[in-house]
N, C-alpha and C positions, 0 to 999 in steps of 0.2 A: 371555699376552703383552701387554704394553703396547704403546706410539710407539714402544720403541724399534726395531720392526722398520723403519720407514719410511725411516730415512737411507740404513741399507745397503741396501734395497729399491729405494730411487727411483737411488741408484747404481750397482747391477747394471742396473737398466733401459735407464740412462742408456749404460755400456756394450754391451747389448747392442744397443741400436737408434743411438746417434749414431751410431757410424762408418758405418755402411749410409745413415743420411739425408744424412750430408755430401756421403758420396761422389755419392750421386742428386745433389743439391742443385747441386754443382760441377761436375757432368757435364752440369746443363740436362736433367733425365730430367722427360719430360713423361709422368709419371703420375700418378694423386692418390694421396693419405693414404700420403709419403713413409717416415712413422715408424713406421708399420704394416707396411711391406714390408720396411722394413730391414733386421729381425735375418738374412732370407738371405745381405743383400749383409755383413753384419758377418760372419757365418762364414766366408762365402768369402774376405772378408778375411785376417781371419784365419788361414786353410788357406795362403795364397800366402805370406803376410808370414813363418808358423812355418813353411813349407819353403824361404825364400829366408833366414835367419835359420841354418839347419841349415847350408845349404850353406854360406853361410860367417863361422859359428862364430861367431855373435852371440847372446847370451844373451837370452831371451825373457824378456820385464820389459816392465810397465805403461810403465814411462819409455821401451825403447826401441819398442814398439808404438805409444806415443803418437808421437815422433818420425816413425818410419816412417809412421805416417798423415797426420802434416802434407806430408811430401813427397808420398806418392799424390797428397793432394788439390789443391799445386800443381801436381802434371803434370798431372793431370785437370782442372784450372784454364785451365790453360796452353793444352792442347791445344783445350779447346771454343774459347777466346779464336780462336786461331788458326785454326779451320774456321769460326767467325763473320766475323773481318776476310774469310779469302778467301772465303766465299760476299757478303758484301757487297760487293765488288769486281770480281766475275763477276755480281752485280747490276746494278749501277752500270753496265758493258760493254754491259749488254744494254736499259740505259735505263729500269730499274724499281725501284721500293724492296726493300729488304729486311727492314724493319724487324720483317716477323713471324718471322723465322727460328728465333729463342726465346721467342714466346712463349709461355703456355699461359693456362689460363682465367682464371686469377686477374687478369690484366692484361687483361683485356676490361673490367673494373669499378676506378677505382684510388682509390673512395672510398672512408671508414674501415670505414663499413658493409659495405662487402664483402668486406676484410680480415677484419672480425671473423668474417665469413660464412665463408673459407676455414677460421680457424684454431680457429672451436667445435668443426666436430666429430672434428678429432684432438683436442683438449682435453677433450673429453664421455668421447672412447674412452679418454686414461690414467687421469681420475679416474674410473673405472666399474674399468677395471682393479685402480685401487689398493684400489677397494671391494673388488675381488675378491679380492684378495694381504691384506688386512687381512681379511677376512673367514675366511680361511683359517688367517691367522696368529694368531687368537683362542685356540686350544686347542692352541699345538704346543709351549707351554710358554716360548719367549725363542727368539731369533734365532739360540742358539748351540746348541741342542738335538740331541742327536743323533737323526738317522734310523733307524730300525732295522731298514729293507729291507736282504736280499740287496745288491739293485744299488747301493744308497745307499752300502753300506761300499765296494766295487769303485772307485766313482767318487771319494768323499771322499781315498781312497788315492791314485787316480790325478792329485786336485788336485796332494796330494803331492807325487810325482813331480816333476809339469810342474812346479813349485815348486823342487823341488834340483837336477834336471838341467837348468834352464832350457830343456827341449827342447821346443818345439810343433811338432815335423812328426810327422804322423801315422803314420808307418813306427817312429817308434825314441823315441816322446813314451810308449809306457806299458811301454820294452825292462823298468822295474825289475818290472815285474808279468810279462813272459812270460818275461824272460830271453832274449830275441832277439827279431832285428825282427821286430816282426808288425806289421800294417796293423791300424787301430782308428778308428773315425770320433770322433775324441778333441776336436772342434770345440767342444763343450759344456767338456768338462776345459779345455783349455787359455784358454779367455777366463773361466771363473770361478778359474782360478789365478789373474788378472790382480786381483780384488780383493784388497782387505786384510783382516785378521783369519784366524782362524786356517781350518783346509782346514774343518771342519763351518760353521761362520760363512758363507763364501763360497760354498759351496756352497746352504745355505739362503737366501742372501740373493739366488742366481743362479735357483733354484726359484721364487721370489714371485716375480723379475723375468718369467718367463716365464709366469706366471699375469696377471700384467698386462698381458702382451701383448696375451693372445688378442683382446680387443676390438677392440685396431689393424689385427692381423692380418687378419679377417673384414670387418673396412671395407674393408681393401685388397684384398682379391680383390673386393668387388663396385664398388669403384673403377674395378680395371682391366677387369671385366666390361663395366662402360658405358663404356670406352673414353675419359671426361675430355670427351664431348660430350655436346649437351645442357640438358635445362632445368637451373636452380639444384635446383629437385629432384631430381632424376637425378644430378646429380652431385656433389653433396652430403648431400642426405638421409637417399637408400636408402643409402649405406656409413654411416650415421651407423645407422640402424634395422640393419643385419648387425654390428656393434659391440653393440648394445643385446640381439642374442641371444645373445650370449658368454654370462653367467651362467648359461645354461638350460640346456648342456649341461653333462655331469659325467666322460664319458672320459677326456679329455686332462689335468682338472685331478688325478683319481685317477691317473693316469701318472706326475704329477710328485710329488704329495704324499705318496702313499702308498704307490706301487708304485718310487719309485726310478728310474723309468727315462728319465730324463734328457737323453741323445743321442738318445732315441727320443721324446721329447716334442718336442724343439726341432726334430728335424725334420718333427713333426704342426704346429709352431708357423709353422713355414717354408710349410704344405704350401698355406692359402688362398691369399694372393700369386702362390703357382706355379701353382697352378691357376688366377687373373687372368690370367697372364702367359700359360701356354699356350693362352688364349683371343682374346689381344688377338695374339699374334704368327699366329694363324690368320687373326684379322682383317684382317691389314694386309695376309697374303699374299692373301686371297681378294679383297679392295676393289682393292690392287696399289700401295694409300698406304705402302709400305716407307718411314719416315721414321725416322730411324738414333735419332734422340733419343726415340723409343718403343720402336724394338726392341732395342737392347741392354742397356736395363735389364730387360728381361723375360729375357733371354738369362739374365743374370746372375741373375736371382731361380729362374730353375730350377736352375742350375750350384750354387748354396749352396744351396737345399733339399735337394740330392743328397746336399752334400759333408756336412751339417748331421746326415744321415743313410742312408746305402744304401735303403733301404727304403722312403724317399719317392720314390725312381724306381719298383718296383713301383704302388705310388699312382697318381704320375704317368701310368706306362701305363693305369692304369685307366680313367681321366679320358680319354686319347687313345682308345681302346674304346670309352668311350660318345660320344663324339664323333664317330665314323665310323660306330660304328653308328645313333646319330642319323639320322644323313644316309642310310646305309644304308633305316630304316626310313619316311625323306621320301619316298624315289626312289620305292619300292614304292608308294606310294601314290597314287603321280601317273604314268598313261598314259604319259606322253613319255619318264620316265624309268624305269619299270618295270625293264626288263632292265638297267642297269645298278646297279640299287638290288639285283637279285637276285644279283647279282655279286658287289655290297660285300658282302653278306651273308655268301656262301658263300668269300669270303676271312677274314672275321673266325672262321666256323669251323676252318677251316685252321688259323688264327693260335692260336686258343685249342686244339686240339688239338694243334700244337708246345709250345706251353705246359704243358699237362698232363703232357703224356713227360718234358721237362724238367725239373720240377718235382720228379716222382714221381723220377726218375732221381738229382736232382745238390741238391736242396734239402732232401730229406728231414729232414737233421739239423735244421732249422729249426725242425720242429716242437717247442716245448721246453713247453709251455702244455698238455697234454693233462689235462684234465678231465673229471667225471662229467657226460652231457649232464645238460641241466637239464629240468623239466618240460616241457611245451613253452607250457602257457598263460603261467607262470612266465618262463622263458626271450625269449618272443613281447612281453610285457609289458615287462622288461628291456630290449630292445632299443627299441622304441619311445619309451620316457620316458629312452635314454641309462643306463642302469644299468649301471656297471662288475660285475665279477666279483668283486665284495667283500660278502663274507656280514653285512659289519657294516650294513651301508648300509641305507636303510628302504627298502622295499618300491617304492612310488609315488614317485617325480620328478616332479608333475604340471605344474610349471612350463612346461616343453618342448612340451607343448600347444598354449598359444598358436601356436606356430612350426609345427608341423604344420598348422594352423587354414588363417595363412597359405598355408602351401606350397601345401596342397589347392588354396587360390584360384590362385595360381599356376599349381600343373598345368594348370588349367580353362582359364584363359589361354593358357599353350605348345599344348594341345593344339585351339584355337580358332585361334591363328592360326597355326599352323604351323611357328612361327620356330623355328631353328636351336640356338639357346641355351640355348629352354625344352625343345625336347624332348631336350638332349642333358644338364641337369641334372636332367629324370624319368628318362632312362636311366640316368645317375651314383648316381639314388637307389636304384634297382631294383638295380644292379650291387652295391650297399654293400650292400645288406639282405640280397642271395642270397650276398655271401660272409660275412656274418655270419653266417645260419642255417649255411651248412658249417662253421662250428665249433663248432656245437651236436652233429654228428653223429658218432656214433663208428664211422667209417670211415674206412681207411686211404686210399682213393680218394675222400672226402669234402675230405680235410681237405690233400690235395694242393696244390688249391686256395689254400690261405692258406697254405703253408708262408713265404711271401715276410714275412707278417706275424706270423708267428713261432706261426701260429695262435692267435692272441689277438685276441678281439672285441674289445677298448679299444682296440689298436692300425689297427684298420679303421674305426674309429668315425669319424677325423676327417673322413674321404671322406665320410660318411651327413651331418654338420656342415655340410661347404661346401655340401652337394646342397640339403637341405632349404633352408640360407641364402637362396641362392640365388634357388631355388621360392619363398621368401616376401618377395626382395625383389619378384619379379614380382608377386607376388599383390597386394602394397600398394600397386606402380606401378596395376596395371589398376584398385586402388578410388579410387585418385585421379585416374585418366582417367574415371571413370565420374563421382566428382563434377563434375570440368569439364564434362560433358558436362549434368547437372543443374543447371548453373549456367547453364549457356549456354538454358535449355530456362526461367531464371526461379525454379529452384529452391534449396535450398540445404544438401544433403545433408552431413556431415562424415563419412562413413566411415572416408575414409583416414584424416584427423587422429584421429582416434579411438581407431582402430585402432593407431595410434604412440603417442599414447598411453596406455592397457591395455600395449603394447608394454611401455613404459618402467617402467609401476609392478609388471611384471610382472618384470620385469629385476633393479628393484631389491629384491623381496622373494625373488627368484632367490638373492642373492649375500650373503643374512644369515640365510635360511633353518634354523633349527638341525635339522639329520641332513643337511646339505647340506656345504656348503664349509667352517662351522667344524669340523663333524665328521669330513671327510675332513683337515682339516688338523691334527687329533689323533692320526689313526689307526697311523702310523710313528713318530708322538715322543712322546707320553702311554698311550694306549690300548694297549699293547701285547699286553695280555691277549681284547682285544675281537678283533683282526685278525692280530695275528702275534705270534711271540716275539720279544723283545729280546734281541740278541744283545752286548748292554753295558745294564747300567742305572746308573744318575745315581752311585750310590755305587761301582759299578765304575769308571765313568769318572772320577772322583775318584779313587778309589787307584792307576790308572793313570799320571795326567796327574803325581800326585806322585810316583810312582817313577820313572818316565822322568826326571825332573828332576832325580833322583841318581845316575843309571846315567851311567860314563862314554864317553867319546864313542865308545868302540871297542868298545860294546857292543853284541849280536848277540841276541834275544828270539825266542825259539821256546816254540809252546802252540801250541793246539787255536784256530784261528782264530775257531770257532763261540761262543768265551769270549769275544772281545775282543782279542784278545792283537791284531790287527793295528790299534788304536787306540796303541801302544806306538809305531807308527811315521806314522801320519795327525796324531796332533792330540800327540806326546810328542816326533813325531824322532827317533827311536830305531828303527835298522835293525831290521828282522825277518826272521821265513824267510818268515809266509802273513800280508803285507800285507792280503788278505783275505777274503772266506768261499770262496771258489774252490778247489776242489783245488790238491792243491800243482802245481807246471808244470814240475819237473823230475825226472830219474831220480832225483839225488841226494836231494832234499829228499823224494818219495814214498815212499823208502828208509830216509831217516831217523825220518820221518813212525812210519812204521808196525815198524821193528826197533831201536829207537837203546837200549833196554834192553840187547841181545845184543849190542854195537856189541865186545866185548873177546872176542867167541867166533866174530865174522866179519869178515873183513877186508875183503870191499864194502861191508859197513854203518861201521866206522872209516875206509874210506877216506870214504864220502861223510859222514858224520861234519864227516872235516878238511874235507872243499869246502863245509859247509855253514856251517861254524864258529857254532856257537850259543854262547852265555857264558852268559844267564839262561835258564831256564824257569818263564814265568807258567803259575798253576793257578789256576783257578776250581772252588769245590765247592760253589755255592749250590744253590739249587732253578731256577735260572734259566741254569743253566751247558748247554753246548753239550751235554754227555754225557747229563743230565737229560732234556733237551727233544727230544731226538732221537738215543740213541744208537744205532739202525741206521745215522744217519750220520754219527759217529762212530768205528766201526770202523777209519777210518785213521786214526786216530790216538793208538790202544793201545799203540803203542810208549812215546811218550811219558808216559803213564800207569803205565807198567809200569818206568822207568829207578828203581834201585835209592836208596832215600831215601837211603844212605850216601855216592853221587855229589854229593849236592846240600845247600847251607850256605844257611840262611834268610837273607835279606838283608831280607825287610820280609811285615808280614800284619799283614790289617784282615778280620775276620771269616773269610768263606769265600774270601775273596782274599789269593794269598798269590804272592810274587818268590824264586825260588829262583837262586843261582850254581851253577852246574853244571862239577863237579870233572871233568877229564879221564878219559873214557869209556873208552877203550883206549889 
C-alpha cells in the first residue's frame, strides 16, 4: 500500500474524534487530551442523532449528521454562555469575581510557549498513531482491499444497509440482515457509512482510523487519572508517555485488522477514557469538588463506551471491583478500619458469586471463542508480551517489556505509599490476568467467568493495557520524584528522562517492527493462506463487481454465502438472500437454502421459493470456494448445489466463477 491510505485515514479519524472534541470543547469540559476522549462522545453522538433521525423520518447522511451537529453544538454553546452570564451575576451579588468559572490549566500560562506545551502532546499522540495505521497499512494491499474475516463481511454488509436504508438507529439500522428488529450495537456501522467511497473502502479506512486512535485514547485516561492538576509534568507528560505505550501492545490492533471485530474494538478504543472518567467522577465525589463542567463529560465518556459496545459495561464493572476492592484490601490493613475493610470484602464475595449464577445461567451462549487450551509456558508467555490468539504471529512481542519494566516500578510505588489509585490499578491488573488465564482453561465453570467477553483473551486484553498504563505512568512519576529529590541533594540523576526516552525509541521500533503491525495488517487481506481462508479473492471480487454491474435493478442473487455471493450486494448493490457469512435468519431462506432443487415436488419449499424470490444463482468451484474449504459447513447449502442445471441459463463465467439466471423452480 502506498499514501494513498492517508487521506481517507486522516478523514475517518477526523470523523471519528471531531464531533466528540467539539462537543467537549463547546460544553467547557475541563479535561485534558480532548481528542483522545472523544471518539465515546462521537458514538454516543451519534446513537442519539440516528434514533432522533428514525423517529422522525430523516435520512441519515454525512450532510444531515453534519447539520445536526452544528445545531447540538450551538445549544451546547448557548447553554454554557448562559450558566456563565448567570453565575457571573450571582458573583457580582455576592461582591467577588468570577472570572475562573471556565477556566482550565491551559489559561494559567497564555504564552506561546505554553500553547505549544498544551498542543505537543495531543500532536505527538496522532502522528504516532498515523505511524501506527501506516505501519499496518504496509501489507493490506490498497485501502480498497478486502477483509476476509467472518466479522469483516457482516459489518462491510451492514455499512451497506445503513447506506440504502438511510437508518442509524440501532433497533431497525441492520432490519436488511435479521429481517426484523433486532437491537445491534451498530455505532461503528453507522459513522463508517458516513464516509465516502465504497462500503470495503470505508470500512478500512474506519479500521486505520481506529488504530490511530489508540495513542490518544491511553493519554486520555491518564489525563483524567491526574485529574488536570498539578505539575506541567503530570499533566502533560505522563498522558504523553501512556500515548507512547500504544505500539507495544498488539490485542486491540489484531481485533481490528485481522479478526474483523470492529464494534468490539471501538468499544476497547472507548474503554481508557471510561476508565479516566470512572476515576475522576469517584474523585470529585469522594473530595465533594462536584464541579458540573468535570463531571458530565465523564458521565458521557461512560454512556458512549457503553453504547460503542455492550461489553464495555462488563469492563467497566471490572475496573469498579477492583476499585472497591482496592479499598477493601486498605481498610484491612489498617487497625481503625479493619472490620469495615472485612466487610467490603465479604460483599464483593457476594457480588461475585450473584455474578457466577448469572453468568452460568443467562450468558452462556456467549461463549462462541472455545479453543484448545494452550501450553501453559506458551500460553503464560502469550499473555504477558500481549499475544493475540493468532498462530501466525511470532512467538516473542518483546517490546511490551519496557512497560511491564515500568509497571513493576510503579506497583513498588502504590504499594509504598498506600494510595488508592495505585493499588486499585495492581488490582485491575491482577483481575485482567486471572480472567485471562480462565480462558485458557477447559472448564465449563472456568470459562463462566468471561462469558461477558465472549470468552476471548484479545477481548480482555484491553483491561490488562489500561492497568499496566497506568502502573507505569506511576512508576515514571516516582523516578522523577526521586530525581528531584537528587537534585535538591546536589546531585543530578536522569532516570526519569531516560527512561522516556528508551520509552519513545522503544515505541517507535514497536510500530514498524516486521511480524508486528505490518504483519498483522496483512493477515485478513493478503495472507490469507497463512491465518484464514478467503472467502472472496481479488479475481472473484473482479467478476463479481462486473456482473452486478449488468444484472438488472430487480435482480435477486442467491449462493453459498462462504463463496462471495454476499459481495453481490456490499460492494455491487445487488439485492441478495445471505448478504453475509451468517446463517440464513429466516424459515423461508433456510428452506430454500437447503431444499430449493425439490422446490416443484413440495409446496413449502415453492412457497418459500416465491418469498424468497431469487432470479440469479452465483457458483463458485475454485480451490478456494466455501464447499472446498469447509464443506461440513457447507451442508446447508446443498440445495442449491443440487437445483437441476436445466433451471439455469448461463448469463456470464470467468474461470471457476460462474452467474447463472434461474428458470422458474415450480
Amino acid at each position: 500500500m502506498t499514501w494513498g491510505w492517508l487521506l481517507p485515514v486522516v478523514g475517518a479519524w477526523a470523523l471519528l474524534c471531531a464531533p466528540g472534541a467539539l462537543l467537549l470543547i463547546a460544553g467547557g469540559a475541563r479535561i485534558g487530551w480532548r481528542w483522545g476522549a472523544a471518539p465515546a462522545i462521537t458514538v454516543l453522538l451519534a446513537v442519539v442523532l440516528g434514533a432522533l433521525d428514525h423517529l422522525l423520518g430523516i435520512p441519515w447522511s454525512l450532510v444531515t449528521a453534519g447539520v445536526q451537529l452544528l445545531v447540538v453544538l450551538v445549544l451546547v454553546l448557548g447553554a454554557r454562555l448562559l450558566i456563565i452570564r448567570r453565575a457571573r451575576r450571582k458573583a457580582r451579588g455576592r461582591g467577588r469575581r468570577a472570572d475562573g468559572c471556565d477556566a482550565d490549566l491551559s489559561h494559567r500560562h497564555r504564552r506561546p510557549r505554553a500553547l505549544a506545551l498544551a498542543l505537543a502532546p495531543g500532536a505527538l499522540a496522532l502522528a504516532l498513531g498515523l505511524l501506527m495505521a501506516g505501519s499496518a497499512a504496509r501489507h493490506m494491499g490498497g485501502i480498497d482491499t478486502l477483509n476476509g474475516s467472518y466479522d469483516a463481511s457482516f459489518h462491510i454488509a451492514a455499512i451497506a444497509f445503513v447506506r440504502a436504508d438511510r437508518d442509524a438507529f440501532l433497533f431497525t439500522a441492520l432490519q436488511g440482515i435479521y429481517h426484523e428488529t433486532t437491537f445491534y450495537p451498530a455505532g461503528w456501522d453507522v459513522l463508517a457509512a458516513l464516509l465516502p467511497g465504497d462500503a470495503i473502502t470505508a470500512a478500512n479506512a474506519m479500521a486505520l482510523a481506529m488504530v490511530a486512535a489508540i495513542p490518544g485514547a491511553l493519554g486520555a485516561m491518564v489525563a483524567l487519572l491526574q485529574g488536570g492538576r498539578g505539575t506541567l509534568r503530570e499533566v502533560r507528560v505522563l498522558p504523553m508517555l501512556a500515548a507512547l505505550c500504544a505500539p507495544m501492545f498488539l490485542s486491540l490492533p489484531v481485533m481490528i485488522l485481522v479478526m474483523g471485530l470492529w464494534p468490539s474494538a471501538l468499544g476497547s478504543l472507548c474503554l481508557p477514557p471510561a476508565l479516566g472518567a470512572l476515576w475522576a467522577i469517584h474523585r470529585a465525589v469522594r473530595s465533594g469538588e462536584r464541579r458540573a463542567a468535570e463531571l458530565w463529560p465523564c458521565v458521557l465518556l461512560l454512556v458512549g463506551a457503553v453504547a460503542a459496545h455492550p461489553s464495555t459495561l462488563f469492563s467497566l464493572a471490572v475496573a469498579l471491583l477492583a476499585g472497591i476492592l482496592a479499598q477493601g484490601v486498605l481498610d484491612v490493613t489498617r487497625a481503625r478500619t479493619r472490620r469495615r475493610g472485612v466487610l467490603e470484602l465479604a460483599v464483593i464475595a457476594l457480588v461475585l458469586l450473584a455474578y457466577g449464577i448469572t453468568s452460568h445461567l443467562l450468558l452462556a451462549s456467549m461463549d462462541l471463542t472455545t479453543t484448545r487450551p494452550w501450553p501453559w509456558t506458551a500460553f503464560l508467555a502469550s499473555l504477558v508480551t500481549d499475544r493475540p490468539r493468532v498462530s501466525a504471529l511470532g512467538s516473542i512481542q518483546w517490546p511490551i517489556l519496557a512497560v511491564w519494566v515500568l509497571a513493576l516500578l510503579g506497583a513498588m510505588q502504590a504499594v509504598r505509599e498506600r494510595r488508592r489509585l495505585g493499588t486499585t490499578a495492581i488490582v485491575l491488573l491482577a483481575l485482567a490476568l486471572g480472567l485471562s488465564v480462565l480462558t485458557n482453561l477447559d472448564s465449563i465453570w472456568a470459562r463462566t467467568w468471561v462469558n461477558p467477553w465472549y470468552g476471548a483473551r484479545e477481548r480482555i486484553a484491553p483491561l490488562l493495557m489500561c492497568a499496566l498504563v497506568a502502573l507505569a505512568a506511576i512508576g515514571l512519576d516516582a523516578l522523577w520524584a526521586r530525581d528531584a529529590r537528587a537534585e535538591g541533594e546536589g546531585r543530578r540523576p536522569s532516570r526519569g528522562t531516560s527512561a522516556l526516552v528508551v520509552l519513545a525509541l522503544v515505541s517507535l521500533v514497536a510500530a514498524v517492527l516486521p511480524g508486528r503491525l505490518p504483519f498483522a495488517g496483512s493477515l485478513a487481506y493478503t495472507d490469507y493462506g497463512v491465518q484464514i481462508a478467503s472467502y472472496a479473492t481479488p479475481e472473484e471480487r473482479d467478476f463479481i463487481e462486473r456482473t452486478a454491474a449488468a444484472l438488472p435493478a430487480d435482480a435477486v442473487v442467491i449462493g453459498n454465502p462462504r463463496d462471495g455471493e454476499g459481495l453481490y450486494w456490499s460492494i455491487g448493490g445487488v439485492e441478495t438472500v445471505f448478504p453475509t457469512l451468517a446463517e440464513p435468519q429466516t424459515l423461508d431462506s433456510r428452506r430454500v437454502a437447503r431444499y430449493a432443487f425439490k422446490a416443484d415436488r413440495d409446496a413449502k419449499v415453492c412457497t418459500s421459493l416465491h418469498e424468497v424470490g431469487p432470479t440469479h444463482l452465483y457458483v463458485d468451484t475454485s480451490a478456494d470456494s466455501g464447499e472446498a474449504i469447509a464443506p461440513e459447513a457447507s451442508v446447508l447449502w446443498e440445495g442449491l448445489a443440487k437445483i437441476p442445471r436445466s433451471k439455469l441459463r448461463l448469463v456470464d463465467r470467468e474461470g471457476p466463477y460462474a452467474l447463472y439466471e434461474i428458470e422458474p423452480l415450480c
